[in-house]
Structure formats: C-alpha cells, structure tokens
Short mmCIF file of the C-alpha atoms (twelve columns), coordinates in Angstrom:
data_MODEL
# 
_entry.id   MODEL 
# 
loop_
_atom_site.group_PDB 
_atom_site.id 
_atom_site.type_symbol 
_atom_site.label_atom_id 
_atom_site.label_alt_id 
_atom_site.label_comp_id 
_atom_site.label_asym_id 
_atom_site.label_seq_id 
_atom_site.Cartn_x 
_atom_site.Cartn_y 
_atom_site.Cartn_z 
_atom_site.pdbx_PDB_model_num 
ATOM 1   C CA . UNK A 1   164.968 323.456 202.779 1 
ATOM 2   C CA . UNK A 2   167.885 325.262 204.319 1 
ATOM 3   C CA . UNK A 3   165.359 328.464 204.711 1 
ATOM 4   C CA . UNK A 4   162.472 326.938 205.566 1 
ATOM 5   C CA . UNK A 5   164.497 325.545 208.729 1 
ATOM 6   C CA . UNK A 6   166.498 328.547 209.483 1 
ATOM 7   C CA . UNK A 7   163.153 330.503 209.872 1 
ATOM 8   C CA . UNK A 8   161.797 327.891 211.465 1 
ATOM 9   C CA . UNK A 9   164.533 328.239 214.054 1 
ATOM 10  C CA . UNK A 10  164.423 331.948 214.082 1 
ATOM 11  C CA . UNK A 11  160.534 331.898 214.620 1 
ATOM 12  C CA . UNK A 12  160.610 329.687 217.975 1 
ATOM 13  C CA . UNK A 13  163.320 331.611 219.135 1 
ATOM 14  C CA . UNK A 14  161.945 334.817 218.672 1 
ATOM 15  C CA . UNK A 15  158.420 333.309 220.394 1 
ATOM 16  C CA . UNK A 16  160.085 331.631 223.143 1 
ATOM 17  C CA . UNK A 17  161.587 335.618 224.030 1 
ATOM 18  C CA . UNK A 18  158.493 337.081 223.941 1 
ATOM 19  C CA . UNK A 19  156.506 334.258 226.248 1 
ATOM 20  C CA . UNK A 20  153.671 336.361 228.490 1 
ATOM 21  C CA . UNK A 21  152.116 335.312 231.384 1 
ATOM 22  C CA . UNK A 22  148.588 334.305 230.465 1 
ATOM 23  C CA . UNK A 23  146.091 332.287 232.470 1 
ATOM 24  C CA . UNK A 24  145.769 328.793 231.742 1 
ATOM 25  C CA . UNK A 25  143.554 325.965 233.054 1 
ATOM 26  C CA . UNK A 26  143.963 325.033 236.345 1 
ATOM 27  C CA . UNK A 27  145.056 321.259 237.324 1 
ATOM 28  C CA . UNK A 28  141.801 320.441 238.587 1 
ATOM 29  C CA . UNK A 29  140.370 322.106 235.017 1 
ATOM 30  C CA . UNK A 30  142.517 319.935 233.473 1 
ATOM 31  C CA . UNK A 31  142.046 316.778 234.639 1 
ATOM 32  C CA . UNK A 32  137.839 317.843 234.874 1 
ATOM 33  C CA . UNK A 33  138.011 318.631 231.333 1 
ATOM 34  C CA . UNK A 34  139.318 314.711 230.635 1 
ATOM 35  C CA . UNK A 35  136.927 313.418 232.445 1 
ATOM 36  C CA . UNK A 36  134.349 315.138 229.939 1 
ATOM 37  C CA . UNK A 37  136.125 315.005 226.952 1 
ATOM 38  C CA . UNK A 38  134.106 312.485 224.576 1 
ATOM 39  C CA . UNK A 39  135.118 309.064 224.288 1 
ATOM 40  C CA . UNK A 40  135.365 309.094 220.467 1 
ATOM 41  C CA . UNK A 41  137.052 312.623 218.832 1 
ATOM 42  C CA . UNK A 42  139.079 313.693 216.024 1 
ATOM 43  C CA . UNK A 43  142.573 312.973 216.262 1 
ATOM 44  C CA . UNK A 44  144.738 314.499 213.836 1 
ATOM 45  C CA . UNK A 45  143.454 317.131 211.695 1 
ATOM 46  C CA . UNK A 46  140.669 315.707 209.234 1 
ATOM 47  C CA . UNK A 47  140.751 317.337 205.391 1 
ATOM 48  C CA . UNK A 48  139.943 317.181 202.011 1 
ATOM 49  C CA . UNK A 49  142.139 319.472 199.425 1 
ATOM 50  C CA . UNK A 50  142.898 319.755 196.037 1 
ATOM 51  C CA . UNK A 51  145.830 321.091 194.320 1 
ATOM 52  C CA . UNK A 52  148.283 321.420 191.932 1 
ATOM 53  C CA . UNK A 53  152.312 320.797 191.899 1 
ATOM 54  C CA . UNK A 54  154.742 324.361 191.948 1 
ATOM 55  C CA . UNK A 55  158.146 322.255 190.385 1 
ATOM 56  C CA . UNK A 56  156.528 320.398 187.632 1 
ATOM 57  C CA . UNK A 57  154.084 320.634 184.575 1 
ATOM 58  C CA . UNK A 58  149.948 321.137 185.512 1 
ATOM 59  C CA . UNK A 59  148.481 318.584 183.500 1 
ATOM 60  C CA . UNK A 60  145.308 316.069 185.033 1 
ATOM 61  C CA . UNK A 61  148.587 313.573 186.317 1 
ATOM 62  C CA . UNK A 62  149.817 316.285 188.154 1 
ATOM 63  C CA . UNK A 63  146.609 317.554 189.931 1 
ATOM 64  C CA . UNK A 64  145.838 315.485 192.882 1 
ATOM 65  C CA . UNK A 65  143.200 315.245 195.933 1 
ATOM 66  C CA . UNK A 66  144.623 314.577 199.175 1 
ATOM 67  C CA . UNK A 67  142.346 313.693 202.108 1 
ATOM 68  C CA . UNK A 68  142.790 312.334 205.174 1 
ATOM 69  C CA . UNK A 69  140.501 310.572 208.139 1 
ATOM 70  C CA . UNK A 70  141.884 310.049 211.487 1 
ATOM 71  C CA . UNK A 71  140.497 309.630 214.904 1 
ATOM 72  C CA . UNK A 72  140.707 308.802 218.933 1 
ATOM 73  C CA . UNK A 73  139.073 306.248 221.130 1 
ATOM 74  C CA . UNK A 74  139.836 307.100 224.904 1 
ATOM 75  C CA . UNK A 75  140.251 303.405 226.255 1 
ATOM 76  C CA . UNK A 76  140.083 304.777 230.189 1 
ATOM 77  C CA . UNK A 77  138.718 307.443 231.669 1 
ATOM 78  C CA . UNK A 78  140.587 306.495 234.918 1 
ATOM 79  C CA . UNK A 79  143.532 308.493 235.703 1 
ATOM 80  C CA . UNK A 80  146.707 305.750 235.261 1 
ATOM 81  C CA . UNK A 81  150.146 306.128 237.022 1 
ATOM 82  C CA . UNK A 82  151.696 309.196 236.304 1 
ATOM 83  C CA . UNK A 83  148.439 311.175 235.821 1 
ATOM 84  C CA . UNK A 84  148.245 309.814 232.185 1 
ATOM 85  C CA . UNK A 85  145.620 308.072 230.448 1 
ATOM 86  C CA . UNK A 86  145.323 305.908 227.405 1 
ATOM 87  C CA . UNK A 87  144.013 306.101 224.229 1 
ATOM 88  C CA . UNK A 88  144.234 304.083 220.362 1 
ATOM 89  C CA . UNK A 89  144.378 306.269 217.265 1 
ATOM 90  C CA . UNK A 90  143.935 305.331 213.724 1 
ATOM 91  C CA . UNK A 91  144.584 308.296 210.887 1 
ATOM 92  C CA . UNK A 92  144.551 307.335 207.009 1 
ATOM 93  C CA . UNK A 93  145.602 309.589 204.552 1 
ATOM 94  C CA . UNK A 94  145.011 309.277 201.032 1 
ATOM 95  C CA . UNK A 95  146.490 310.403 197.675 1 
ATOM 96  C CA . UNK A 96  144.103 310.256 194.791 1 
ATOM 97  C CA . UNK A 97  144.372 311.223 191.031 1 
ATOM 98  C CA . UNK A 98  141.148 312.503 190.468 1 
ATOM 99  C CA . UNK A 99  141.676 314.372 187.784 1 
ATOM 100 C CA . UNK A 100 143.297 311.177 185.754 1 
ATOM 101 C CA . UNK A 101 141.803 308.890 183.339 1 
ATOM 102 C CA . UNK A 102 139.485 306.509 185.568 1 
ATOM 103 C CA . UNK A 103 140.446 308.520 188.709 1 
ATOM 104 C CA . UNK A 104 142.700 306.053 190.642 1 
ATOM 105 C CA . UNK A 105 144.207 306.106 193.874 1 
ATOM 106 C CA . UNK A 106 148.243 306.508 193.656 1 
ATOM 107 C CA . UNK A 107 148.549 305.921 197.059 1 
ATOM 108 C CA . UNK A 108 147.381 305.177 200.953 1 
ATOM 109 C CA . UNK A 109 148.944 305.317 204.186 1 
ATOM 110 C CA . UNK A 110 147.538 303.720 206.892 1 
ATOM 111 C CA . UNK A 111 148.601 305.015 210.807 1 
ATOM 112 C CA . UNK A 112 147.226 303.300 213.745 1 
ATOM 113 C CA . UNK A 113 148.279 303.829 217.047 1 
ATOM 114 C CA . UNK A 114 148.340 303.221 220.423 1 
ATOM 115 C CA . UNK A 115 149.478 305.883 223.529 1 
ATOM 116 C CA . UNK A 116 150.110 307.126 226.664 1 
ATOM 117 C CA . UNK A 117 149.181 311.017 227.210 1 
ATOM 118 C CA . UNK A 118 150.271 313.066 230.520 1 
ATOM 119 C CA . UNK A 119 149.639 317.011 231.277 1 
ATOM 120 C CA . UNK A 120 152.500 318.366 232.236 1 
ATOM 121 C CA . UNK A 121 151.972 321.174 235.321 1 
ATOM 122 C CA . UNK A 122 154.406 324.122 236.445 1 
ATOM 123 C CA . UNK A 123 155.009 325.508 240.295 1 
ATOM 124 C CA . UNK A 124 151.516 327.452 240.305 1 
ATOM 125 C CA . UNK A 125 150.024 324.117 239.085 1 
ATOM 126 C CA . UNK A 126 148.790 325.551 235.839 1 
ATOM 127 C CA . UNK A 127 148.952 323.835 232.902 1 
ATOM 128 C CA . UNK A 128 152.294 323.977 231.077 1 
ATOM 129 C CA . UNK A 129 152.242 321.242 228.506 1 
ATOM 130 C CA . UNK A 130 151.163 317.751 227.445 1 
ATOM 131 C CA . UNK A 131 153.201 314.608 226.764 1 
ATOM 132 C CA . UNK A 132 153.090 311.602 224.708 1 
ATOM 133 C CA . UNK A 133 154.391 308.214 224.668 1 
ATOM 134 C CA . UNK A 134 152.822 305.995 221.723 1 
ATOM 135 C CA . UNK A 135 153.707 302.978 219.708 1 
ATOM 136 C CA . UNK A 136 152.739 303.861 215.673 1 
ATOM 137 C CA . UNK A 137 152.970 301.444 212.594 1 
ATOM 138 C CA . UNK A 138 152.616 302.953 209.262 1 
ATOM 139 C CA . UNK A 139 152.174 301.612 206.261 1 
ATOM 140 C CA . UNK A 140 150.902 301.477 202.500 1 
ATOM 141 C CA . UNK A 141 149.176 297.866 202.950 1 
ATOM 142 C CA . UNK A 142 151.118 296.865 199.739 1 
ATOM 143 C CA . UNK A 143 152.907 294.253 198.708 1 
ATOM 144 C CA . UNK A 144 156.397 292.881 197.472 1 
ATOM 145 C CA . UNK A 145 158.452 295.378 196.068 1 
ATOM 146 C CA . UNK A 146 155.911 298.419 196.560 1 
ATOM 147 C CA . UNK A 147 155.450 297.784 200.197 1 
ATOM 148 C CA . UNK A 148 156.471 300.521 202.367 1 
ATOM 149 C CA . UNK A 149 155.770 300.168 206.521 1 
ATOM 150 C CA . UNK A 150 157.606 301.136 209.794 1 
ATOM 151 C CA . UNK A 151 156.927 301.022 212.894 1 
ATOM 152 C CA . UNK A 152 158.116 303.876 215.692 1 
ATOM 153 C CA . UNK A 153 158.201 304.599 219.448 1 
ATOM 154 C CA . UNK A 154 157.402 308.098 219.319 1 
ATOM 155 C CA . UNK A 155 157.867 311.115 222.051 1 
ATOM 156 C CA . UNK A 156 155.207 313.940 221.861 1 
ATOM 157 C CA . UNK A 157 156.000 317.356 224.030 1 
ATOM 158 C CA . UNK A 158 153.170 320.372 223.324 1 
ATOM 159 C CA . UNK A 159 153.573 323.875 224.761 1 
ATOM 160 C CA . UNK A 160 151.981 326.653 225.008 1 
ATOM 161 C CA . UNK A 161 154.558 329.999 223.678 1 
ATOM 162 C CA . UNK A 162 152.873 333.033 224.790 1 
ATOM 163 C CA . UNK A 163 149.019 333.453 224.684 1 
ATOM 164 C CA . UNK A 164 148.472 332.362 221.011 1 
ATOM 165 C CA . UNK A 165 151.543 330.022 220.226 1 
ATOM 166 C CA . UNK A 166 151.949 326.242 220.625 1 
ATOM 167 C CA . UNK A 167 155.071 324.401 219.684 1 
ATOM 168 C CA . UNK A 168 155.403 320.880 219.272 1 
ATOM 169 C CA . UNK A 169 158.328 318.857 219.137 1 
ATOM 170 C CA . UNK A 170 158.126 314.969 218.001 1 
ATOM 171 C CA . UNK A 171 160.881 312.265 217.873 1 
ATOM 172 C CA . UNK A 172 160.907 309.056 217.061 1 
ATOM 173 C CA . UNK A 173 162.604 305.680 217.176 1 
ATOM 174 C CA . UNK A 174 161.869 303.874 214.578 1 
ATOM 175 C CA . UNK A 175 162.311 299.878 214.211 1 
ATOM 176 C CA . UNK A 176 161.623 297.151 211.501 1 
ATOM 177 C CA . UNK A 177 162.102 299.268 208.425 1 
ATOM 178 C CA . UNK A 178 165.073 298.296 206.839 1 
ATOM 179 C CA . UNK A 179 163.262 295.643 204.495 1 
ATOM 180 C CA . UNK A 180 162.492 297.588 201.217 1 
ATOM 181 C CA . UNK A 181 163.483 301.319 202.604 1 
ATOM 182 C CA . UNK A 182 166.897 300.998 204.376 1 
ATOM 183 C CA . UNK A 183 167.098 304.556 203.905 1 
ATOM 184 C CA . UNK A 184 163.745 306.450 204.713 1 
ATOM 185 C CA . UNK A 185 165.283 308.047 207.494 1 
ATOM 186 C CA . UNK A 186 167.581 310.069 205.105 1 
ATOM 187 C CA . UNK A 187 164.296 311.760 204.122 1 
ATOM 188 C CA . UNK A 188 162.123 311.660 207.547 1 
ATOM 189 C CA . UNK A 189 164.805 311.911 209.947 1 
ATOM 190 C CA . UNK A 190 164.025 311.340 213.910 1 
ATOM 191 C CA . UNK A 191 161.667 314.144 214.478 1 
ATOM 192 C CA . UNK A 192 159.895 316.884 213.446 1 
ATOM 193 C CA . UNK A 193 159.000 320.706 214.372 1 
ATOM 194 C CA . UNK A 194 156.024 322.152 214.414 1 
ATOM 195 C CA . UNK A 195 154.623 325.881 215.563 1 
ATOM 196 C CA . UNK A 196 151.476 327.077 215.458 1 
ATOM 197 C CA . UNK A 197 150.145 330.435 215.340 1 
ATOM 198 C CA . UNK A 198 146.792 332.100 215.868 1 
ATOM 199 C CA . UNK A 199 146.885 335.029 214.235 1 
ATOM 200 C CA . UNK A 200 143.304 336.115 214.878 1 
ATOM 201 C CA . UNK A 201 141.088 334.481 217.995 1 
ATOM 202 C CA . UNK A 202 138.692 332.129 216.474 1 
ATOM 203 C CA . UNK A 203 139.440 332.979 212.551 1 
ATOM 204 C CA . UNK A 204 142.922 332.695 211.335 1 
ATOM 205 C CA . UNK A 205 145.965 330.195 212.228 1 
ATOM 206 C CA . UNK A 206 149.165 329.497 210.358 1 
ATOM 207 C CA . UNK A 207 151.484 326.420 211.122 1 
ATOM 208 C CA . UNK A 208 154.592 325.312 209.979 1 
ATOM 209 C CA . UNK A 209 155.690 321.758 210.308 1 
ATOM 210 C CA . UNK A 210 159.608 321.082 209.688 1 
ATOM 211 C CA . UNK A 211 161.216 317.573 209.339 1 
ATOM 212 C CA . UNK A 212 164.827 316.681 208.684 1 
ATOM 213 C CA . UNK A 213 166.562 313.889 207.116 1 
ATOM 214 C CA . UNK A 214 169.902 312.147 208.195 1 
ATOM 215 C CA . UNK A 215 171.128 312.784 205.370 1 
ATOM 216 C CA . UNK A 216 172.518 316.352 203.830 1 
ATOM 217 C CA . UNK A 217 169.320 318.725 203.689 1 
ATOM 218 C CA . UNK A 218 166.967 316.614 202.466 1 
ATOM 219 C CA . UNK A 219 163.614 316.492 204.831 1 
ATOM 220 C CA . UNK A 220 160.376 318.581 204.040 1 
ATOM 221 C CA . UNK A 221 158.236 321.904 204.685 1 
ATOM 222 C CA . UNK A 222 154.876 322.221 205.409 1 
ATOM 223 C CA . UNK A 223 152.988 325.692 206.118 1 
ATOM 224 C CA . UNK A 224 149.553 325.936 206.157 1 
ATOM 225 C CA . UNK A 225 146.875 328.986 206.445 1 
ATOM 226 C CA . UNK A 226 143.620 327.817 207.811 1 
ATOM 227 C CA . UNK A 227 140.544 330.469 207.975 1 
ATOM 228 C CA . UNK A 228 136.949 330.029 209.457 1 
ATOM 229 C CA . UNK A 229 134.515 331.207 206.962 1 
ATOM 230 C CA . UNK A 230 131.244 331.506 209.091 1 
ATOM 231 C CA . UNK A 231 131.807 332.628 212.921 1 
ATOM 232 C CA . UNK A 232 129.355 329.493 213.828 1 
ATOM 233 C CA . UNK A 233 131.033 326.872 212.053 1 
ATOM 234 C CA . UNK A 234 132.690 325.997 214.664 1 
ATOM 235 C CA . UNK A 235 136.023 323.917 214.352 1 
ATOM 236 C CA . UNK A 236 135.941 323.719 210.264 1 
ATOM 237 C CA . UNK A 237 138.420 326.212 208.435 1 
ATOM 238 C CA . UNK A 238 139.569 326.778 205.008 1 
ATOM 239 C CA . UNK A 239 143.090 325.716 204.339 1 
ATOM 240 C CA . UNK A 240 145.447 326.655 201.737 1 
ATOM 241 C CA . UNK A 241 148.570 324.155 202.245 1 
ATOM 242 C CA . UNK A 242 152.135 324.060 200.708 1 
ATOM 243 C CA . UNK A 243 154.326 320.840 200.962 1 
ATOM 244 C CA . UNK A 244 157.931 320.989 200.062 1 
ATOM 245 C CA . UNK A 245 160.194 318.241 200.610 1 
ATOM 246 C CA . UNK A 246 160.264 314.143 200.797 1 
ATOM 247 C CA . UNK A 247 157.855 311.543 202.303 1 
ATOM 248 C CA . UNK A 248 154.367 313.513 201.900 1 
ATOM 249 C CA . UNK A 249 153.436 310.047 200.567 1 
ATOM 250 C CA . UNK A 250 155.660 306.357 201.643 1 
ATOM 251 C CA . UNK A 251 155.136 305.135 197.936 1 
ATOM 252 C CA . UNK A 252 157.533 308.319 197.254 1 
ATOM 253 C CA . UNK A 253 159.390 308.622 200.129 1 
ATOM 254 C CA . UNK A 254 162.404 309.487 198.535 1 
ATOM 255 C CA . UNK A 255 161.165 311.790 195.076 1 
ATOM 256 C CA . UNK A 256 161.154 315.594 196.082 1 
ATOM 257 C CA . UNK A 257 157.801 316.983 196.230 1 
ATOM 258 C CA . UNK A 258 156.402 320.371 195.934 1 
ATOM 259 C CA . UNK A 259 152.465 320.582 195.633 1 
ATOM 260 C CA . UNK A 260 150.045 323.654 196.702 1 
ATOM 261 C CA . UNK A 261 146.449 322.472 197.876 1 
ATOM 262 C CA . UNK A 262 143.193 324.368 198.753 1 
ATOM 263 C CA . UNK A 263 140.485 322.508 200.598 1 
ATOM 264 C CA . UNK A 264 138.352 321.950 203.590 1 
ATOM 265 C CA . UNK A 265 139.423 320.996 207.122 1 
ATOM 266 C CA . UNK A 266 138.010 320.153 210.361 1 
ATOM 267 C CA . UNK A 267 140.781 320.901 212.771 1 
ATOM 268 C CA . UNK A 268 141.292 319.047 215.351 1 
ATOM 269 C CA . UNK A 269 140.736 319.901 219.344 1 
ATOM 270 C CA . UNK A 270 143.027 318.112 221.294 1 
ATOM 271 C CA . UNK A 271 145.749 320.970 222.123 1 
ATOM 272 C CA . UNK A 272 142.925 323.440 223.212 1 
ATOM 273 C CA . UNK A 273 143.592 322.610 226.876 1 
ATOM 274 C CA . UNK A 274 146.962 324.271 226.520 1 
ATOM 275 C CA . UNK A 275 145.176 327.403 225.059 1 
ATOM 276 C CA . UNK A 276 144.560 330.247 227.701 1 
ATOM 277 C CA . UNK A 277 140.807 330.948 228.720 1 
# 
C-alpha cells in the first residue's frame, strides 16, 4: 500500500509539472452542453468482470463476478444559484459467487444519492473543473449483526492535467456509522485519489484510484486498463482491473483483499466536458 501511494503521489506531481495549454470548452459550451445532456445517463462506470484472487488459493470460492449498475436522473435543467444544477444517483454493485455450488450472492451494496454539481471556470472563462456537493447513504440492506450502512457528505473536485489527464480528488464526512462498524474509517479513510490517463485518443485509458485509512497503512489500490475493441463501439471498453486493499465490499470492510478481474465496461461520460476538443 505504501507503493501504490507513493507512486500515486509521484504520478500527479509529475502531471501537474507538465500541464499544457490545450483548448477546452468554452463557458457558453459548457453550460449549452447541460442543457442537452440527456435527462437519464450513466453515472458511475457500469461493468461486468470476472476474476480470480492474487493472495489466496483459486478454487470455485475464490473466483467471483463483480458487476455493478449505476445511474443519473437530472432533476432540473434550470441553472440554480451558483451556476449548479441538481441531480439523484443510484449505483449498486454486486459481488456474486458464480462459480460456487448454487451460485449465491456474497454480497450487495446499495449507493443512492443526491447532489449539487458546479463547473468551475478560469480567467479566459474556459472550463477548468467541476465540483460536487452530494449527500450518499450506503449500505448492504442487511440486517442485525451483518448490517453494514453509512451515510456521507461528500466533496467532488475534477480537473483536467494536461490534454489527456483528469484528477479527481473526493472527501468525505461521514455520519451515523458507528453502530456495527465503529471503525470503517480505519480502512476507507476521508477521501480518495484518483488519476486518469488516456494513453491513446479513443482506445486506451488507465486509472488508478487510491484510498487511505486512519489507521497505519491500511486503505486500498485500484488500477485499471480499459481498451475499446471495435473503433464504433462507442463508450464500451475492455477492462482488466486489480483491487488491493480493504472495503472493495462493506460485508468485508475490514479483511484485506487482493482480486484480478477481466470483463466488460461501459464507461461512463460525465467528465468528458473537462476533456479538450
């Protein structure tokens, strides 16, 4: 975990050196682009992958499918105060032993939420980076002593680094959590990192998401490699993903977990105002 921040760390720094000028959408682009955006979109990213765990024996107990659904319902297309508008959000994700006798599901996490977003404009009004402000309850939907749920004011900030970088830094306050985890934030800490990188326009990205815990080292890793097969299939890639760390899943918030997955994505859309044109 150490190196998996400390290159985080290096990476942004090295990016945020090397930021060139490149021409991004306009104000009035921006807020045009709003206007048209479709009431109902993806959210997060949507996937389905398969994999196996790198710390631990491959057996059918071990091999998992991990999937997740989420989505965005714009409730205003009217510009509020501060040039932000509002939307809900609901993302599940899903951890299922398919490979186990009778298949079951080991676990789901359900994430709805609701938010204030705001592009964010420098001195030649050009589009510099969006903001968030949402209220997010998560949860397992189980009971007594397997029941897992928080709920969090979280901070969003997305920027563009250069012409094919975005970073994104998240933090959170969380409340009403301390019932059967007083500790989760030892593992999921009050924020997370994330940079990603287009390597090649239109074909191949990389991202690495970085959380860390309040307590010694212990947070998580996640780098992906997504690649577009067919040049007109337009937003769905191939990922290969590799999780290292706690909380992939609430049930096991606090087990390390270290699992390699290969699978089908449909990436989501929502940063490619900051992109340049």
């Amino acid at each position: 975990m150490k190196r998996f921040l400390f290159l985080t760390l290096l990476l942004i720094a090295f990016l945020s050196s090397s930021i060139v000028s490149a021409q991004r959408l306009s104000r009035a682009q921006v807020y045009d682009t709003i206007l048209n955006m479709p009431s109902f979109s993806t959210y997060q990213d949507n996937y389905f992958i398969s994999g196996v765990p790198t710390n631990k024996a491959i057996n059918a107990n071990t091999a998992d499918i991990k999937y997740q659904i989420s989505f965005k319902q714009m409730v205003t297309r009217a510009i509020l105060p501060l040039n932000s508008y509002l939307y809900v959000a609901y993302s599940q994700k899903a951890f299922w032993d398919v490979y186990s006798f009778s298949s079951p599901f080991a676990e789901l996490n359900f994430n709805p939420a609701i938010g204030l977003a705001k592009p964010v404009f420098n001195k030649e009004r050009n589009i510099f980076g969006l903001a968030e402000l949402k209220f997010e309850h998560e949860s397992n939907g189980r009971d007594s002593l397997e029941s897992r749920s928080w709920n969090r004011i979280t901070g969003v900030f997305h920027t563009p680094l250069g012409k094919r970088t975005i970073l994104s830094v998240k933090v959170w306050a969380p409340m009403a959590y301390k019932e059967n985890h007083p500790d989760i934030l030892d593992y999921v800490g009050l924020g997370e990192i994330k940079v990603e990188q287009t390597i090649i326009n239109n074909r191949l990205i990389a991202d690495l998401t970085v959380r860390k815990g309040l307590e010694g080292w212990k947070g998580s890793a996640s780098t992906r490699v997504l690649y577009k097969l067919f040049n007109n299939s337009g937003n769905q890639y191939l990922m290969l993903e590799w999780f290292a760390g706690y909380s992939e899943s609430l049930i096991d918030y606090n087990k390390y977990t270290s699992m390699v997955r290969l699978g089908y994505v449909i990436k989501s859309t929502d940063l490619d105002i900051l992109k340049t044109k």
